[in-house]
C-alpha positions as CSV (number, residue, x, y, z in Angstrom):
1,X,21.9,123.8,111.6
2,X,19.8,125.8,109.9
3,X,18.6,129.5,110.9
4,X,15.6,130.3,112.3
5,X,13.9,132.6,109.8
6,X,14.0,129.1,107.5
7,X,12.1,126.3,109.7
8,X,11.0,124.4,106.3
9,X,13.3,121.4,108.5
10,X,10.4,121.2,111.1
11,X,7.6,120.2,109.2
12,X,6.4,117.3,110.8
13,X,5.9,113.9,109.1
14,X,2.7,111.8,108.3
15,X,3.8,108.8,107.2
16,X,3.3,105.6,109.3
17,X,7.2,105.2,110.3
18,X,6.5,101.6,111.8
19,X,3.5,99.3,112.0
20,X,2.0,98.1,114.9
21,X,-1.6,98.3,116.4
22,X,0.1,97.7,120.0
23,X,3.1,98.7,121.9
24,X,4.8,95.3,121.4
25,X,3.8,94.6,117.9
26,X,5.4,98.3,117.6
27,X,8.5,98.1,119.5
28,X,9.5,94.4,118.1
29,X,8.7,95.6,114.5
30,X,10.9,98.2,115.2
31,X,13.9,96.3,116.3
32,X,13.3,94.2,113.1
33,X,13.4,97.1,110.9
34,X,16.6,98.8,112.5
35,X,18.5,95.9,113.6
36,X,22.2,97.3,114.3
37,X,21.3,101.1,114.6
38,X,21.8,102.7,117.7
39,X,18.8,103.1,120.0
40,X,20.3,103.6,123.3
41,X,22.9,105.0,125.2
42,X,24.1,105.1,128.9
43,X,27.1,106.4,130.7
44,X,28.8,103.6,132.7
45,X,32.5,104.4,134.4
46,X,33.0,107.4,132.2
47,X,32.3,105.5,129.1
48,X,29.0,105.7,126.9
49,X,27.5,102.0,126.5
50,X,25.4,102.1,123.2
51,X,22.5,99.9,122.6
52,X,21.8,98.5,119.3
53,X,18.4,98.0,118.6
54,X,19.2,94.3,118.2
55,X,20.8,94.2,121.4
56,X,17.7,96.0,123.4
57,X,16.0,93.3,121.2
58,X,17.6,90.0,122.6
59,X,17.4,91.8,126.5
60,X,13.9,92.5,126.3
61,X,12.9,88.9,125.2
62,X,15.0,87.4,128.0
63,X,13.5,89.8,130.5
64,X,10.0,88.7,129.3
65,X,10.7,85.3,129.1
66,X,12.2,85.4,132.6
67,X,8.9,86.9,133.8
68,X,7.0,83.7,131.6
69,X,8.6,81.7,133.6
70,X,8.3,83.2,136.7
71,X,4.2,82.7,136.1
72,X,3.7,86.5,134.9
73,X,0.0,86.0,133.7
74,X,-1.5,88.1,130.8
75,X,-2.9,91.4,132.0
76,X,-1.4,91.3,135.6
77,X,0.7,94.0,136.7
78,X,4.3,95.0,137.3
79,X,5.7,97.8,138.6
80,X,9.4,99.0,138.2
81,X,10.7,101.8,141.0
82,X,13.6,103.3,139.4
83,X,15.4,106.6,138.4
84,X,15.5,106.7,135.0
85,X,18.0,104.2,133.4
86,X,17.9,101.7,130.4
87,X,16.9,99.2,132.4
88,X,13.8,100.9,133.1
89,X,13.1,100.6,129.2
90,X,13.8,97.1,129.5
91,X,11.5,95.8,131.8
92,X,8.9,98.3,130.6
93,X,8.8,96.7,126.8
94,X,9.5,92.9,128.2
95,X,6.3,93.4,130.7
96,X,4.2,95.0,127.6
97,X,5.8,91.8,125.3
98,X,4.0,89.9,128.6
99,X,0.8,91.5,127.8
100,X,1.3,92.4,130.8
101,X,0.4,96.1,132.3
102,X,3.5,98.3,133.5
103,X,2.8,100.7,136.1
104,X,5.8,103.4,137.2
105,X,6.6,104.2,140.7
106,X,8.7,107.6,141.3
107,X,12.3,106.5,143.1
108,X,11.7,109.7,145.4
109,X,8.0,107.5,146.6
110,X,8.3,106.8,150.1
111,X,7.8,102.5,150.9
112,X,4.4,103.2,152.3
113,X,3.5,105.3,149.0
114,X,5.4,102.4,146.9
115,X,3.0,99.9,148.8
116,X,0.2,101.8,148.1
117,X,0.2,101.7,144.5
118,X,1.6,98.2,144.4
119,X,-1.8,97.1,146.2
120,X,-4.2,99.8,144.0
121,X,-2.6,98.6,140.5
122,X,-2.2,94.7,142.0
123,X,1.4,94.5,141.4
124,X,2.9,91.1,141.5
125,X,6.4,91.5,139.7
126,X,8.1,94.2,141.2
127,X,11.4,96.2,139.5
128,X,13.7,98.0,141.9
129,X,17.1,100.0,140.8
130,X,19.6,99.2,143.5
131,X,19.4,98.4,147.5
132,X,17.8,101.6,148.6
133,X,14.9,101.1,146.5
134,X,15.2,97.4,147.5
135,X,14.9,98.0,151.2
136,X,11.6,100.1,151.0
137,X,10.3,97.2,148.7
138,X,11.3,94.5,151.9
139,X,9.9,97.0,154.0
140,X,6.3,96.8,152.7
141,X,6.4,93.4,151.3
142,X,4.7,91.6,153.7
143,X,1.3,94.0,153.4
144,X,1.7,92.8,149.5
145,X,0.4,89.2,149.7
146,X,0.1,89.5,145.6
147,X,3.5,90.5,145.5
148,X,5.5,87.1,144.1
149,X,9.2,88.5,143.3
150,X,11.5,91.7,143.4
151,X,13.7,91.9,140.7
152,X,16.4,94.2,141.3
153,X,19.0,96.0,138.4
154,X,22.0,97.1,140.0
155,X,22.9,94.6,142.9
156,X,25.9,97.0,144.3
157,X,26.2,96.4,148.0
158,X,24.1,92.9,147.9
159,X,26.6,90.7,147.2
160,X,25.8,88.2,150.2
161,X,22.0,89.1,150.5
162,X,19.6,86.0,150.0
163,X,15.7,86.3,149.8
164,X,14.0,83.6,147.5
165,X,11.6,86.7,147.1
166,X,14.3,88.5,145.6
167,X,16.0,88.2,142.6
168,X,18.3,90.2,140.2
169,X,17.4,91.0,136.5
170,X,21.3,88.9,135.0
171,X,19.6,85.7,137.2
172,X,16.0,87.1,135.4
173,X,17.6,86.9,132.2
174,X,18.9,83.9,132.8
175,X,16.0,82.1,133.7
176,X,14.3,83.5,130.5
177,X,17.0,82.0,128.3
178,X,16.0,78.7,129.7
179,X,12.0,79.3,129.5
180,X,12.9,80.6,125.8
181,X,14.5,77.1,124.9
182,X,12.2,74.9,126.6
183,X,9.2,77.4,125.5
184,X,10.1,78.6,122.2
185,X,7.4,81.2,120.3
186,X,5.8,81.5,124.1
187,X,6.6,85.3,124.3
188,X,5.8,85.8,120.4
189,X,2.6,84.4,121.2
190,X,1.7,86.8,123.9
191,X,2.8,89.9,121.5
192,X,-0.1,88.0,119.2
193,X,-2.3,87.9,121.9
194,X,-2.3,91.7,123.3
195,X,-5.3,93.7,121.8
196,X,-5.2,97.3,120.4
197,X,-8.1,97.5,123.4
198,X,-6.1,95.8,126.5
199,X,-5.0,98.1,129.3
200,X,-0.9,98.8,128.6
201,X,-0.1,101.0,130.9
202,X,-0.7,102.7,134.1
203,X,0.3,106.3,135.5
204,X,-0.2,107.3,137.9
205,X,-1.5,111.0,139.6
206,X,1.0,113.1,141.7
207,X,-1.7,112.9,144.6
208,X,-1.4,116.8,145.6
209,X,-5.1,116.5,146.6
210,X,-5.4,112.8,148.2
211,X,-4.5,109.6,147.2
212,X,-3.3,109.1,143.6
213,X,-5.0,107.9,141.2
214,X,-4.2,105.6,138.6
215,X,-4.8,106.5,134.8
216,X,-5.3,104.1,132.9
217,X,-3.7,104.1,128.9
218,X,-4.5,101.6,126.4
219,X,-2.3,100.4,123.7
220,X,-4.7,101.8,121.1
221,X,-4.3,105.2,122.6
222,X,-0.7,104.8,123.0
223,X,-0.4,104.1,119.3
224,X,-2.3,106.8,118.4
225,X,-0.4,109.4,120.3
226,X,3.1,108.9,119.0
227,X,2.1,108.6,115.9
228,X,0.1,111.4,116.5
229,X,3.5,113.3,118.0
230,X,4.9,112.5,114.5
231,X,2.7,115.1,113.2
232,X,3.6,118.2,115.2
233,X,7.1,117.5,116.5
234,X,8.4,115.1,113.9
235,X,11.9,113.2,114.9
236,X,13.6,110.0,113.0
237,X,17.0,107.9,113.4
238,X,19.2,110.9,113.0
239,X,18.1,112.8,116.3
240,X,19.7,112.7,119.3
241,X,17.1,113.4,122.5
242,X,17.9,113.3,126.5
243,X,16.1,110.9,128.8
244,X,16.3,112.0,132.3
245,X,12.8,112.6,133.5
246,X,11.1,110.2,135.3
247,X,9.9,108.0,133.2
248,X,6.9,107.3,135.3
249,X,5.6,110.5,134.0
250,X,3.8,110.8,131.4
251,X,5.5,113.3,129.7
252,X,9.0,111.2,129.4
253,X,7.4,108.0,129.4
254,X,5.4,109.0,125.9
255,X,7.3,111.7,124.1
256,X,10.6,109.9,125.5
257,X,11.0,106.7,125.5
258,X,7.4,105.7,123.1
259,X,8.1,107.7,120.5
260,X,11.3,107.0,120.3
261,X,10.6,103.4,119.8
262,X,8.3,104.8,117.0
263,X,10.5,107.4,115.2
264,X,14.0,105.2,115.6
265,X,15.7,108.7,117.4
266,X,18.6,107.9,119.7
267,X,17.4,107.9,124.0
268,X,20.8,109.1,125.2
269,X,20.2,108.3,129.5
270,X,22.0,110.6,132.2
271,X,23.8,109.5,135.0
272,X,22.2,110.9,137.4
273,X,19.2,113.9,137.6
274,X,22.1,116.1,139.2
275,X,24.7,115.7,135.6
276,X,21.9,116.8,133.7
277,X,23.7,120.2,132.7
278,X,27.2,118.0,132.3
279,X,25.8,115.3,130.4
280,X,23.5,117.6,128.3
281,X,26.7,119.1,126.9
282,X,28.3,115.6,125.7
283,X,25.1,114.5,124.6
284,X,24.3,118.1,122.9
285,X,20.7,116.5,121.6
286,X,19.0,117.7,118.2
287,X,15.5,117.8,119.7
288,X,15.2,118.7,123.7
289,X,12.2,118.4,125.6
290,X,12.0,119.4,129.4
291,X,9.6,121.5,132.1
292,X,10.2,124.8,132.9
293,X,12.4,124.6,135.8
294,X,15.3,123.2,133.5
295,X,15.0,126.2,131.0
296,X,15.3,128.4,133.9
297,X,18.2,126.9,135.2
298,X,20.3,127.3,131.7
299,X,19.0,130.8,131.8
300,X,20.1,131.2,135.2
301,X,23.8,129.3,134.4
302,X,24.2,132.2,131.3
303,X,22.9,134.8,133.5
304,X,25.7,133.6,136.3
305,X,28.5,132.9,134.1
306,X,28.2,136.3,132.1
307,X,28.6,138.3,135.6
308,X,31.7,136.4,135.8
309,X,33.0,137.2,132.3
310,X,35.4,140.3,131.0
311,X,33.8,143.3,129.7
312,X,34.2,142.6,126.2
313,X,32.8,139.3,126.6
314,X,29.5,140.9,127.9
315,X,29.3,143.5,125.7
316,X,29.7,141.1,122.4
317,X,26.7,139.0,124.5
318,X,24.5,141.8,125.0
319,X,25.2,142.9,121.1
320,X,24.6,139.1,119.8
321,X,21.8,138.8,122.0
322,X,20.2,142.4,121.2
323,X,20.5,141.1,116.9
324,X,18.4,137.9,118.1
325,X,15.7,139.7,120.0
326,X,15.2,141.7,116.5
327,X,15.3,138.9,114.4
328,X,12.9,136.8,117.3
329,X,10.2,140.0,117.1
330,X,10.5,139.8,113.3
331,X,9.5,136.1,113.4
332,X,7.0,136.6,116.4
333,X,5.3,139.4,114.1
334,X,5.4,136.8,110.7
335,X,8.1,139.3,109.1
336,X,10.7,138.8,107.1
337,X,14.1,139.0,108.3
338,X,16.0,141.7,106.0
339,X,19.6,140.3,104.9
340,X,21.3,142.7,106.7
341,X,19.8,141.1,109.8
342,X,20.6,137.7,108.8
343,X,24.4,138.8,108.3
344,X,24.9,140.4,111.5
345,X,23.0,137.3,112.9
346,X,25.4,135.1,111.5
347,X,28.2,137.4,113.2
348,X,26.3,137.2,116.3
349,X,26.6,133.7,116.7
350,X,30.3,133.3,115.9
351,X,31.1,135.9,118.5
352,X,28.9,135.0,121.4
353,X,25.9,133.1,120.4
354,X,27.2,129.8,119.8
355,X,29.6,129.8,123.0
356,X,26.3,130.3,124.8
357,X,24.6,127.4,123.0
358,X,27.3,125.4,123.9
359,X,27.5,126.2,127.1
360,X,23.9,124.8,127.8
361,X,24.4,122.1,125.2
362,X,21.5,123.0,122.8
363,X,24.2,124.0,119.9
364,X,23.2,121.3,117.5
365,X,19.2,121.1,118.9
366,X,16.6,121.9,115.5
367,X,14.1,123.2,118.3
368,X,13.1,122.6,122.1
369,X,10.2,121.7,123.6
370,X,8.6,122.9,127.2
371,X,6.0,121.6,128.5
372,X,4.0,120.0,132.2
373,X,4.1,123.6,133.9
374,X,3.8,127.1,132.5
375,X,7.1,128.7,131.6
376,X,7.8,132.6,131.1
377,X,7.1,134.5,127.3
378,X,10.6,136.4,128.2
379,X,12.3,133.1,128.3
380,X,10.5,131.3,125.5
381,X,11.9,134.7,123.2
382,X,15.4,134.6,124.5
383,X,15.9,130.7,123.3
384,X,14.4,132.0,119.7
385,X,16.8,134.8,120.3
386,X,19.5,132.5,120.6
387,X,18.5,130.3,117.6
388,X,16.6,127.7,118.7
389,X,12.6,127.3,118.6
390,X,10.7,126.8,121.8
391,X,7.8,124.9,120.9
392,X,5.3,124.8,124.5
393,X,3.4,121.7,124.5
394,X,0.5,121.3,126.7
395,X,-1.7,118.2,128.4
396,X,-2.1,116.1,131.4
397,X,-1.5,112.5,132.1
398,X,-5.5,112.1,130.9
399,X,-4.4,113.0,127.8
400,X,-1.5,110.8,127.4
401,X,0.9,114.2,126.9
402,X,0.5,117.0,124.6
403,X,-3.1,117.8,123.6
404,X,-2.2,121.3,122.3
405,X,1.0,122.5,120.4
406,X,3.0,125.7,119.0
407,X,4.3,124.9,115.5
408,X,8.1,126.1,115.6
409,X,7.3,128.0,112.8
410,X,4.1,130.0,114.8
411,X,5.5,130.6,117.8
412,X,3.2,132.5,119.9
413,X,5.0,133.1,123.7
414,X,2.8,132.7,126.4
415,X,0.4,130.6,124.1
416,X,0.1,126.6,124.2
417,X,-0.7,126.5,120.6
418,X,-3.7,125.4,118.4
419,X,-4.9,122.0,119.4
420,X,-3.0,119.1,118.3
421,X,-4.4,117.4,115.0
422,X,-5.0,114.2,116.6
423,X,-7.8,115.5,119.2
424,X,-10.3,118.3,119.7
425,X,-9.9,121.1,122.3
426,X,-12.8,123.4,123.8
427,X,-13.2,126.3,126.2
428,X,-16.4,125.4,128.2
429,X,-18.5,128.8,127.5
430,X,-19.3,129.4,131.5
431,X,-16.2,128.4,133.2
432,X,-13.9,128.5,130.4
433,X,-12.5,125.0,131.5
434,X,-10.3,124.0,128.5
435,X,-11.7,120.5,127.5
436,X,-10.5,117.7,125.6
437,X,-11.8,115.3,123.5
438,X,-10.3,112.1,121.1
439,X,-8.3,108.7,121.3
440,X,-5.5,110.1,123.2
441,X,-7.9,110.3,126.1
442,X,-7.6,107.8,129.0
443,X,-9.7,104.8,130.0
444,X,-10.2,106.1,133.1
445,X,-9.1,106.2,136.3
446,X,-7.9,102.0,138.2
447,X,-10.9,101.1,140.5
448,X,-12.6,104.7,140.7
449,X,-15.2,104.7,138.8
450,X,-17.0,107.5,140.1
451,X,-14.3,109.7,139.9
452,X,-14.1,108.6,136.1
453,X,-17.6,109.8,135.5
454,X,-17.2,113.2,137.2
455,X,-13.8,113.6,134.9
456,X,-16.2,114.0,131.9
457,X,-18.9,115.9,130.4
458,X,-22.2,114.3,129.6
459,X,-21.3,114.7,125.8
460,X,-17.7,113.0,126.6
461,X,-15.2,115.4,126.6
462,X,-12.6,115.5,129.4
463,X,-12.3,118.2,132.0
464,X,-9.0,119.4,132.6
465,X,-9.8,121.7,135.4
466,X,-7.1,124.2,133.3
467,X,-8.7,127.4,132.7
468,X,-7.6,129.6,129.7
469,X,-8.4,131.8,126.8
470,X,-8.2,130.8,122.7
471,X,-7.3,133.9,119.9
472,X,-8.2,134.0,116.8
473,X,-5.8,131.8,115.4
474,X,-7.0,128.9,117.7
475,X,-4.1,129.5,119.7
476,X,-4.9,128.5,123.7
477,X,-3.3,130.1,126.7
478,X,-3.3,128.8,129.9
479,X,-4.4,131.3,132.6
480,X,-4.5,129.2,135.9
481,X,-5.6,126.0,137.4
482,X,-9.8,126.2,138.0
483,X,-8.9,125.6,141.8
484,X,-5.9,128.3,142.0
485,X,-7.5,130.8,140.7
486,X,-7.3,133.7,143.3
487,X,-10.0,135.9,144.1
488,X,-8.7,139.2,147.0
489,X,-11.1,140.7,149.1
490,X,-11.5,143.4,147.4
491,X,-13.3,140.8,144.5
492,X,-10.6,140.9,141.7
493,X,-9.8,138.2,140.3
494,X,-5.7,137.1,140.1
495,X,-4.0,134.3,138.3
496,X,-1.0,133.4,140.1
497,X,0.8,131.3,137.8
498,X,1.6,134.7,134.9
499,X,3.4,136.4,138.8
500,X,5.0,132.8,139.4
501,X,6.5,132.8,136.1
502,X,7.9,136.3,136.1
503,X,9.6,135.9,139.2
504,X,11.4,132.3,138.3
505,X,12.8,133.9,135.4
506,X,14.7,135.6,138.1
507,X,18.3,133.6,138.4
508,X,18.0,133.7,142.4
509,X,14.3,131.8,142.3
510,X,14.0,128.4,141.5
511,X,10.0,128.2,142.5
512,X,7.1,130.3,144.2
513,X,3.7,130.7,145.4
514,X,1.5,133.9,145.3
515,X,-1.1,133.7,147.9
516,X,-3.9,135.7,148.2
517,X,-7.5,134.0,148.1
518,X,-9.9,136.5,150.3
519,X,-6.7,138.2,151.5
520,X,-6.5,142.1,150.9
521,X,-3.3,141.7,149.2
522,X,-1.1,139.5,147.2
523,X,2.1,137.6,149.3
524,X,4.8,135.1,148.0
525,X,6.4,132.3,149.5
526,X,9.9,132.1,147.2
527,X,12.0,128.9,147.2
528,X,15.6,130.4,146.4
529,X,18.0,129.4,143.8
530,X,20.8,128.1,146.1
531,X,23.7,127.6,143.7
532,X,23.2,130.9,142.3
533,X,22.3,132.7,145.8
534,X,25.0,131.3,147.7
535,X,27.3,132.3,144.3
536,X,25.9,136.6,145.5
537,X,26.6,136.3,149.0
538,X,30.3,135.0,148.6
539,X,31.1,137.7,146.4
540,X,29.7,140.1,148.8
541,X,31.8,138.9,151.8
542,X,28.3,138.0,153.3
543,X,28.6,136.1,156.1
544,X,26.3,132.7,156.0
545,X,27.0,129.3,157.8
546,X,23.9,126.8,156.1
547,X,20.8,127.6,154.1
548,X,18.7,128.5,156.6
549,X,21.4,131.7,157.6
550,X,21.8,132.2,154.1
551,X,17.8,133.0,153.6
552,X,17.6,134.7,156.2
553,X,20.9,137.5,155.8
554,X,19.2,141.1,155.2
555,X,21.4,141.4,151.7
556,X,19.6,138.1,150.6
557,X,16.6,139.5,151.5
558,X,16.9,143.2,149.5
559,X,17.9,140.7,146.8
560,X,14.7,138.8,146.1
561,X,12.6,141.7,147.3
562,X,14.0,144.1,144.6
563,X,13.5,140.5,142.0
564,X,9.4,141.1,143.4
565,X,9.7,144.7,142.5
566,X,11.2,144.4,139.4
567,X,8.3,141.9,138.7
568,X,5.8,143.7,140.8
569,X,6.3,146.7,137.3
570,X,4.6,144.9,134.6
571,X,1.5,144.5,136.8
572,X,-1.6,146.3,137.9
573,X,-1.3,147.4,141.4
574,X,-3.7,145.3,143.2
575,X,-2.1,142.4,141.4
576,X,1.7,143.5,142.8
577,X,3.1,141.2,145.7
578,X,3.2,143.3,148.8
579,X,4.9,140.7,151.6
580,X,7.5,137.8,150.9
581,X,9.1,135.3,152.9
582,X,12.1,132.4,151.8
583,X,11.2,128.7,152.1
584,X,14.2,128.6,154.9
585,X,14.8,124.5,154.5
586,X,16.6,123.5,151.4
587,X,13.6,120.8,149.6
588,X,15.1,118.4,147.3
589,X,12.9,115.4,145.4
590,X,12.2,113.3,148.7
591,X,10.8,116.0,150.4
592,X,6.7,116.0,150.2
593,X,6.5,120.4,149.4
594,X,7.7,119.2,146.0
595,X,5.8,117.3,143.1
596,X,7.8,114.9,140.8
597,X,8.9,117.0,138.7
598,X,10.0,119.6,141.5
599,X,7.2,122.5,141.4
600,X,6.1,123.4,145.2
601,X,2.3,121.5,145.7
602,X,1.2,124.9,146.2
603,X,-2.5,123.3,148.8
604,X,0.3,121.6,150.5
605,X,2.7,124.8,151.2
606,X,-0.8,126.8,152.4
607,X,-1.5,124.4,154.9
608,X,2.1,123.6,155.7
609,X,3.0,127.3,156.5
610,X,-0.3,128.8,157.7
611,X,1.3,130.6,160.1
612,X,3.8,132.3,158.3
613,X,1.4,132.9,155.7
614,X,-0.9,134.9,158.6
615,X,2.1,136.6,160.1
616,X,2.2,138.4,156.7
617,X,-1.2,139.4,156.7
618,X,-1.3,140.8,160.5
């Protein structure tokens, strides 16, 4: 591990680590060149299953052959509804090996949202996980007359269901064995056939503000990005990285699983998204990327587990901790860290610092990365404090990821970084949209066209609808969505998202919403951290019987008032939150306040609590 005053380990690479002009050319070049190396791993009964890349090889050209034989034409479309499991990879890289386009459909989707982009993307091979994605699948099926076969990965609890519509991915493999024999080179000669220009993918839009929208990627733009991901966060055979998010997203779905295929580092999967803090630990990954609300929740574990802990244990952590924030200033500043510093560091780590690393699983990461949602300066410095380098990435599924990026060694918190080297970024000069422009960019959007032509300028650059600021240095921050931005009635201007992010670095909020568009003050709906508020109450002997009680108890509600004060400080006073109330209903992935990767849809919660929101105001 080495410290963080020395980040010479970072420098990204440039080389071309595997050829390829699409993703199958890429991926199957890749399994040639690493043959027996690890490439995947999954938790099954307790025990990690690895995945040679040879293995993932032979299942991936059984899968595809399978779908050969099952008529799978060159540019249709499947679709695979599924948490995030190796399967998922599977299918993904045999229906690319297809030439076929892969579209991802989030396992929280209800079956009329899982019909609805089956029919917009013209799905005719469907993936499910197990039988409760199955059933919305046969729920919808008949509205799907292009829909020829379910394939399903985990056939628990369907062992004497028949549908000739239905079939699972061992009897898929199977019948790809046989097409490979009787067909043999058929599958090679669809890698040979896909074109740098075809369609490879589709992702599609959370749909916060009507019905998603489908972007389309092409392989030429997927090439381009990880190889272009090589160049600012630079990874190879010897790193270990998470994959838990869903990988319908772009964010897992390109600096996850695609550049792993590219850089040969080794996709450990979860069990589940609710062992993510259990399996991060026995994973303990050399390069993490997540969103915000995972950071927080470390932060919030530490924060917990340190009120828990013996006096001496909390005073070595606030002494390690205070020798980190110095050094962290020193690097924040470009200084150099005296060796005095360095050896108390050192000390620092042995007597508090690493237990903390360990306890979050980041004690062997060379740097994180955050990224699809603004997260806290405060936090960003206490990871650096820590030891580890928080690089914030920022970019849209447009962009196929990252289009802007801290170097680890130019850390700048609350800054996205300079733009990426493999496109261009702008501020427009009126609105100070951020815009973007290079090969990373999407096609466009499936079947809209005209909402494709309004996405861009008439000299071709992408609007983001992100507005934010650029230093000097070239360095972007984000100040708010165009659409959020706040104005009171009183005409000054707010940008909700820097408040949001102060008060989530609070352990008891997991999420929150300032409101206050031609209001005369600011409010705040707050969605509570329940782990961690429940954890107060019980030590208090107060007296709760579900969530809703729990919200609702007077020492819950000093509590997250006091968090809004302390918050409330470091801002000018028409921008202070004056009025609060707690989500009361516990929202978990299924539930439609919350986007896919579990932020509040913040239109949605307006209109959803309108009258809570006016009580406030009256």
């Amino acid at each position: 591990m080495a410290n963080i005053w020395d980040l010479n380990h970072l420098q990204p690479r440039t080389d071309v680590v595997v050829a390829g002009e699409t993703m199958p050319a890429l991926f199957w070049n890749a399994v040639a060149q690493r043959g027996e190396q690890v490439f995947m791993r999954q938790k099954e009964l307790g025990l990690w299953r690895e995945w040679t890349w040879a293995q993932t090889g032979e299942a991936v050209r059984e899968i595809a052959n399978g779908l050969l034989s099952l008529g799978f034409q060159r540019g249709e479309c499947a679709s695979i509804l599924s948490n995030t499991v190796v399967e998922w990879m599977l299918a993904d890289m045999a229906i690319l090996s297809c030439a076929g386009v892969s579209n991802g459909i989030y396992p929280t989707d209800s079956a009329e949202q899982a019909q609805y982009l089956c029919e917009d993307s013209r799905t005719t091979v469907l993936f499910v996980e197990d039988e409760e994605q199955l059933d919305k699948a046969l729920e919808v099926r008949e509205r799907l007359p292009l829909l020829r076969k379910i394939v399903v990965f985990d056939t628990k609890g369907l062992r004497d269901f028949r549908d000739v519509g239905v079939i699972d991915l061992a009897a898929l493999r199977e019948l790809g064995r046989i097409h490979a024999k009787d067909h043999p080179g058929a599958m090679q000669a669809r890698v040979a056939a896909c074109q740098p220009a075809d369609l490879a993918i589709l992702v599609y839009t959370s749909g916060t503000t009507g019905k998603p929208k489908g972007a389309m990627h092409s392989h030429a733009g997927l090439i381009y990005t990880v190889r272009g991901y090589n160049r600012i966060v630079a990874q190879d055979e010897r790193d270990e990285r998470m994959c838990f998010l869903p990988l319908c997203h772009i964010a897992e779905r390109i600096g996850g699983a695609f550049f792993a295929v590219y850089t040969g580092s080794v996709l450990n999967f979860v069990e589940r998204p609710e062992t993510v803090p259990e399996n991060v630990r026995e994973i303990s990954p050399t390069v993490f990327t997540a969103v915000p609300r995972v950071w927080e929740k470390f932060y919030s574990a530490v924060t917990i587990a340190l009120r828990e802990s013996s006096r001496l244990q909390q005073l070595a952590y606030a002494w390690g901790i205070g020798v980190g924030m110095r050094i962290a200033d020193r690097i924040l500043a470009r200084q150099p860290v005296s060796a005095w510093l360095k050896l108390q560091f050192h000390v620092a780590r042995l007597i508090a610092l690493n237990n903390v690393r360990k306890l979050i699983g980041v004690h062997r990461a060379r740097f994180c990365v955050t990224g699809a949602a603004p997260i806290s300066p405060d936090l960003v410095k206490w990871y650096l404090a820590l030891g580890v380098p928080m690089a914030e990435v920022w970019g849209m599924t447009e962009t196929c990821g990252a289009a802007t990026s801290t170097p680890a060694g130019g850390i700048k918190p609350g800054m996205v970084g300079p733009a990426c080297p493999f496109n261009e970024v702008r501020l427009d000069p009126i609105t100070n949209e951020i815009q973007v422009r290079g090969p990373n960019v999407f096609m466009g959007y499936l079947n809209l066209p005209e909402k494709t032509a309004e996405t861009f300028t008439p000299d071709g650059w992408l609007r983001t609808g992100d507005v934010g600021q650029v230093d000097e240095d070239g360095y972007y921050r984000i100040t708010d969505r165009m659409k959020d931005i706040i104005i009171t009635a009183g005409g000054k201007n707010v940008t909700p998202s820097e408040i949001e992010n102060d008060l989530k670095f609070s352990p008891y909020i997991t999420d929150a919403v300032v409101i206050g568009d031609k209001r005369p003050y600011l409010t705040v709906i707050v969605m509570i951290d329940q782990e961690n508020v429940e954890k107060f109450a019980q030590d208090r002997d107060i007296p709760f019987s579900n969530y809703t009680s729990l919200t609702r108890a007077a020492e819950v509600q000093q509590l997250i008032w006091d968090e809004i004060e302390r918050v409330n400080r470091k801002f000018a006073r028409v921008e202070q939150i004056k009025k609060f109330f707690l989500l009361e209903t516990q929202l978990g992935a299924e539930d439609e306040e919350l986007t896919p990767t579990m932020k509040l849809k913040r239109k949605f919660v307006e209109k959803k609590y309108a009258e809570r929101i006016e009580a406030l105001y009256r």
